[in-house]
N, C-alpha and C positions, 0 to 999 in steps of 0.2 A: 384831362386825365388826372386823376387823384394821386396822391403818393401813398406810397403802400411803402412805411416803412422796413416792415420784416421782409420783406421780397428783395427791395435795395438789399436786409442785411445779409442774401443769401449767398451775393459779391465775396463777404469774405470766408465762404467756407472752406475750412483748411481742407488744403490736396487739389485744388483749383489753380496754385498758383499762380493765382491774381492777389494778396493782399501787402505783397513784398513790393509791386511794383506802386501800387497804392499809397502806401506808406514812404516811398523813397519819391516820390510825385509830392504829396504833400510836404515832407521834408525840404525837397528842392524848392519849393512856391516858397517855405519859408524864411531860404536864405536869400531869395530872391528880394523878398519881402523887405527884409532886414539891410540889405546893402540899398537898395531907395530910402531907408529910413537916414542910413550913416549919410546918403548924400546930401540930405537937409540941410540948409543955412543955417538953422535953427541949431548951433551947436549946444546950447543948453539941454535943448529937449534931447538931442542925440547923446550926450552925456550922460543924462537920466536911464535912457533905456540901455546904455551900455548895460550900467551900473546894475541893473535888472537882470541882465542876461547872466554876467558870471564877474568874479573878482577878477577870474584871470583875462577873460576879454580887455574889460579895465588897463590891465597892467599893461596886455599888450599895445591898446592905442594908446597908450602913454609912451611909448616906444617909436608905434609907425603910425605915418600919418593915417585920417580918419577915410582919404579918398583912397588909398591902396587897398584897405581893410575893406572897404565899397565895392571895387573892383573886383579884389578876390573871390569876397561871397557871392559878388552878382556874376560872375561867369562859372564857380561851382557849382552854382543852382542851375544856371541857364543849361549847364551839361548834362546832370543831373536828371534834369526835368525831361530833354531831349531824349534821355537811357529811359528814363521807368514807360515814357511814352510808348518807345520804340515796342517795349517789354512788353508791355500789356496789351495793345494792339499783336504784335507776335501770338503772344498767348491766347487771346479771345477771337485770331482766326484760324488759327493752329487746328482746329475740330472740321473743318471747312474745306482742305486740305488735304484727306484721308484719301487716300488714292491717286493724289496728284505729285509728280516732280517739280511742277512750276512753281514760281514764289508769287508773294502775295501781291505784289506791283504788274505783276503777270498776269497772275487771275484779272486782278481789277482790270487789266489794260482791257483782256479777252472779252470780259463782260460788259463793256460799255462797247467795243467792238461789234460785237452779236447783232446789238439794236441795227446797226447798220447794213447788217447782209443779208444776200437773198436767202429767201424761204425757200428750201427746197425737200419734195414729199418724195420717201421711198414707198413703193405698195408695192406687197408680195408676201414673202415666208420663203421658209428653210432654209439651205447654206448660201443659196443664192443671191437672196436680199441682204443674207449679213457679209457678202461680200463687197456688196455696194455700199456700206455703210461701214467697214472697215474703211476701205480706201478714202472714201468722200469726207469722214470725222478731222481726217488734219488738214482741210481747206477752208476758209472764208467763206462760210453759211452756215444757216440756223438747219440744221437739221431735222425730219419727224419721220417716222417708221412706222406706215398703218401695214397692219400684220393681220394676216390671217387666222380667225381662230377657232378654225371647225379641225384639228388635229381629234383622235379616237384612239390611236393605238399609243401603246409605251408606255412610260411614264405619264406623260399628258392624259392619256386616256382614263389610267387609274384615276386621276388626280380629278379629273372631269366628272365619273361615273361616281364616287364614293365621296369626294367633298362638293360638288356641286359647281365649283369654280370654273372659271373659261378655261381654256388647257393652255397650262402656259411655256410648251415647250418652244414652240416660235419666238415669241415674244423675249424668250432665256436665250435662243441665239443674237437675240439684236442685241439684247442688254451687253451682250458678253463684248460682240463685235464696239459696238461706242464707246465701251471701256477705255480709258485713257492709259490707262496699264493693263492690255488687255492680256500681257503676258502672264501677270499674276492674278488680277481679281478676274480675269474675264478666262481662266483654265481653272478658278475655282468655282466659278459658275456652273463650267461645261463637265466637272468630274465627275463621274457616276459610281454609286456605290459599288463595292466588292464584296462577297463570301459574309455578307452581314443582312440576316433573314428581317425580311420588312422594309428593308431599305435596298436590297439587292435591285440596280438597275436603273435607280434615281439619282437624278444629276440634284446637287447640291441648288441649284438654281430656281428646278421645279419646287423643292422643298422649301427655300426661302423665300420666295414668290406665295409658296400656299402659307407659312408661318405667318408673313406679311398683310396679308388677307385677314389670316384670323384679326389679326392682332389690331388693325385698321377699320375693320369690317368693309371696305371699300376695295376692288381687286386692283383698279386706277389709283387710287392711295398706295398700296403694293408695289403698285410696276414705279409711283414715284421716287417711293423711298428708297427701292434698290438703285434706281437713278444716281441718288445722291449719296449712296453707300459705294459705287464704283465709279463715281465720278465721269458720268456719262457724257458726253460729248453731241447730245442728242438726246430725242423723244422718242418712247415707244408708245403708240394706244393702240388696240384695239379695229379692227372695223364695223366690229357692229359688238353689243353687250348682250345681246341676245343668244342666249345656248340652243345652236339648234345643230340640223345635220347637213352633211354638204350629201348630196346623190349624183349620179350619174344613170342616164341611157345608152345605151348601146347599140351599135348598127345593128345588132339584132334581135331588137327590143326591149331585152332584158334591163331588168332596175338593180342597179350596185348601191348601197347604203353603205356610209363611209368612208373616209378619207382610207382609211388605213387599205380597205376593200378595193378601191377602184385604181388604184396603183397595178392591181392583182390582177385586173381583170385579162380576159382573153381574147376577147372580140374589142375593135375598135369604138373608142368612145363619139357618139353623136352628139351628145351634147351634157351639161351639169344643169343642178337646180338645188337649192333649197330647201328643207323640209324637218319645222313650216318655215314660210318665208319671212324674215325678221321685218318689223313692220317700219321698222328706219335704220341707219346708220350709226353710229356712236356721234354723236351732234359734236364732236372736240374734232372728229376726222373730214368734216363736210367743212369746217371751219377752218381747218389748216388747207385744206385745197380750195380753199377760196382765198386764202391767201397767199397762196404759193406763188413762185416766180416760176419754178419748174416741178417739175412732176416725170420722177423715172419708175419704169415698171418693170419690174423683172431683174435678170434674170430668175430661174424656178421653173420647180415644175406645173406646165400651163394650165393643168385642168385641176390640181389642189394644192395649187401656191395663189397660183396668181389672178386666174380668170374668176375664183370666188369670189377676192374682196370688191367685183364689181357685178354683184349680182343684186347686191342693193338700189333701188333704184333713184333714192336722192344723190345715193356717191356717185352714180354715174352718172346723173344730169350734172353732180356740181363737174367732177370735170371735162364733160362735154360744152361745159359753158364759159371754162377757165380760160383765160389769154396766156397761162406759161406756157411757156414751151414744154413739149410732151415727148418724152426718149421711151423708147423700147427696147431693152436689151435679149436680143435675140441668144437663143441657148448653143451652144458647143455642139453636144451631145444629143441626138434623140433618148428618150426616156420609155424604156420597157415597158406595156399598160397602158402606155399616155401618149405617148407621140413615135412610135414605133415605124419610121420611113418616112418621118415627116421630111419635107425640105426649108427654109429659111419663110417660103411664100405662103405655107400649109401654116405656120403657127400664127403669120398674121391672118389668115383666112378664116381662122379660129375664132377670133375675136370679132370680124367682122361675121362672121353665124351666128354665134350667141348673143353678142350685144347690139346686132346691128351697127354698127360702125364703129371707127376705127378711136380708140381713143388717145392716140398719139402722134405727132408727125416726123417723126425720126427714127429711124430702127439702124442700133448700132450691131456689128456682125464682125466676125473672128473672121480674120483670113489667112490667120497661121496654123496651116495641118500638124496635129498632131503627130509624133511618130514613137514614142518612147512607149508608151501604154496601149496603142490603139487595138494592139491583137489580143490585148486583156478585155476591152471592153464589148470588142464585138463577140467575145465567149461569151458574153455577158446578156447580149443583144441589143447591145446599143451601139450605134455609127453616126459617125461625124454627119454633124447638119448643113447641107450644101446650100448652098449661096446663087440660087437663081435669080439672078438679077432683071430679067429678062420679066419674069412673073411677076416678080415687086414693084418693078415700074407700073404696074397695072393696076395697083392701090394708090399712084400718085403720093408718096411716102417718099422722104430723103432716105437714103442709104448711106451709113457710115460703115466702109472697113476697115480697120486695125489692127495689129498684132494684140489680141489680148490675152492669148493664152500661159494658164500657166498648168506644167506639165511635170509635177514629180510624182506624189503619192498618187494624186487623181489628175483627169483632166478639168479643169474649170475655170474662168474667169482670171486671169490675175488682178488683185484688187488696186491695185497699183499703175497699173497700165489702163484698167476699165476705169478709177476715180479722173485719172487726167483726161479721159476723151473726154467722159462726160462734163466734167468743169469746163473744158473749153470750148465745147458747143455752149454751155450756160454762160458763160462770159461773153460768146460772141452775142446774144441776143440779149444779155442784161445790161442795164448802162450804169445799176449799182454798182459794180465792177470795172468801171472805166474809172 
């Protein structure tokens, strides 16, 4: 590598608050310097250079001896040197830092940590998966978040329809959830405009995500940089790069077009598809599931969260071919449009219709009924998802039940109760973790 002058001199531009510490580093080298010179046998020559330095240095080693005078400068400087180091290190990772309460001995520790722990892949979309990735962000694993991104309606949809981009409002829930302050930068993420025409109803997230885009020309470039702008705790990508539409058939024939649409629909849904069908996967999401330890899916909703990102057919082979262990997180709630009387056995039977088999062996499930909300939700037309066990056994699938609910504003997931099941079924089959 050549040296490039001007580039070095760009160190000292003032309002960087790097040239102080610079300057007190070189200073200290030089009393350093200076007290090895006093300690020379050589009193002539150390004579000489006194006599160089100042009249008054002079005067005083004519006072106190030359090895005192040695000692002093050589432990001012050693202190010295020890501060400007501290300083400058401080200051040049101070930028690095933006979003984080940890210190910098912290970070490092974390990051050399990481190399060592399991991979583990979330797949899905909307509050569901970012609830899995709230909870799971403060445990021992490398995290990644393949997301869904055939979203049509809202913000996303605009943002789709009129700049051409993937829709990024999924992928704005993960980012928000892996937030390591997710109280602050991951609620400025999620805030959505007010009573301001052009921006009415756009979360600050879809908009920095689209700026980031331009700005990149890369939409992966984008979803990085917001990464490292809230100090993500985690990966988000994509399941496939391809802009296309998610559809639905219906038991009674009819074709739904749209995410936003088949939520709506009225007749029960027969099956989903693609159109047209993207002719691969996003190659970074077949590659993180091939190196996963585990692999959790879900919760979400089953027919436009979660059963799309597996309609790609390399992602499904890569993880029908995976050795992680494979969790399913089974939903609360049935979902008006989409699983309307479904029971625990119906949303795995799902999976086994469309994909032909199952692609996971573990399906975690709530055994704590709700009761605070429940007469809200059935005005709504959704009811608690019952737990046939009886059925399940008949897909040869482990069943895990737990208290996982949580039950103030909504019913769903507590992400706190669902991160510890699921860590500790990952622990019991990973031996990273032993």
């Amino acid at each position: 590598m050549s040296f490039r002058p001007l580039k070095w001199l760009r160190w000292l531009t003032p309002g960087l608050g790097i040239k102080r510490w610079i300057f007190l580093g070189s200073f200290s080298l030089l009393l350093i310097v200076t007290s090895l010179i006093l300690s020379l046998e050589a009193i002539s020559i150390t004579r000489s250079f006194i006599k160089s330095l100042s009249y008054f240095i002079h005067e005083i080693s004519s006072k106190i001896p030359i090895q005192i005078i040695s000692l002093l400068l050589f432990l001012i400087g050693f202190v010295a040197l020890i501060y400007s180091i501290r300083g400058l290190v401080k200051q040049i990772v101070k930028p690095m830092q933006i979003g984080s309460r940890r210190d910098v001995v912290e970070l490092l520790w974390l990051e050399r940590q990481l190399k060592k722990r399991p991979q583990v892949v979330a797949i899905g979309g909307g509050t569901g998966q970012s609830t899995v990735l709230r909870g799971l962000k403060y445990y021992p694993i490398n995290l990644t978040a393949i997301v869904t991104p055939f979203d049509d309606g809202g913000s996303s949809g605009f943002i789709r329809k009129e700049l051409g981009f993937l829709p990024p409002g999924d992928i704005r829930n993960c980012l928000a959830a892996l937030s390591l302050q997710e109280d602050l930068l991951g609620a400025v993420l999620q805030y959505r405009f007010k009573g301001i025409p052009g921006l009415e109803g756009h979360p600050v997230g879809n908009i920095l995500l689209a700026a980031a885009t331009e700005i990149t020309g890369d939409f992966l470039k984008a979803i990085n940089m917001v990464e490292k702008i809230i100090s993500a705790r985690g990966h988000v990508i994509p399941s496939t790069l391809f802009n296309t539409r998610l559809c639905a058939k219906l038991k009674d024939g009819s074709i739904v077009e749209g995410e936003s649409n088949i939520s709506r629909s009225i007749y029960p849904i027969e099956t989903i598809f693609l159109d047209p069908l993207p002719p691969s996967a996003f190659p970074e999401a077949i590659k993180k599931i091939n190196e996963a330890d585990a692999i959790v899916i879900g919760p979400g909703s089953l027919f436009t969260s979660i059963l799309p990102n597996l309609l790609m057919k390399d992602l499904l082979e890569a993880i029908k071919d995976s050795k992680a262990i494979k969790i399913y997180v089974c939903n609360i709630m049935t979902q008006p449009g989409e699983t309307g009387g479904y029971k625990a056995s119906d949303h795995v039977r799902a999976f086994l219709e469309i994909l032909g088999f199952l692609p996971f062996d573990i399906v975690l499930l709530n055994n704590k009924k709700p009761e605070k909300l429940i007469d809200y939700y059935e005005q709504k037309g959704s009811e608690i998802v019952i737990n046939d066990l009886p059925e399940l056994e008949k897909f040869k699938v482990k069943t895990v039940l737990a208290d996982l609910l949580y039950e103030e504003n909504h019913i769903r997931h507590d992400h706190k109760k669902l991160a510890k099941i699921i860590f500790d079924n990952i622990f019991k089959s990973n031996k990273k973790l032993h």
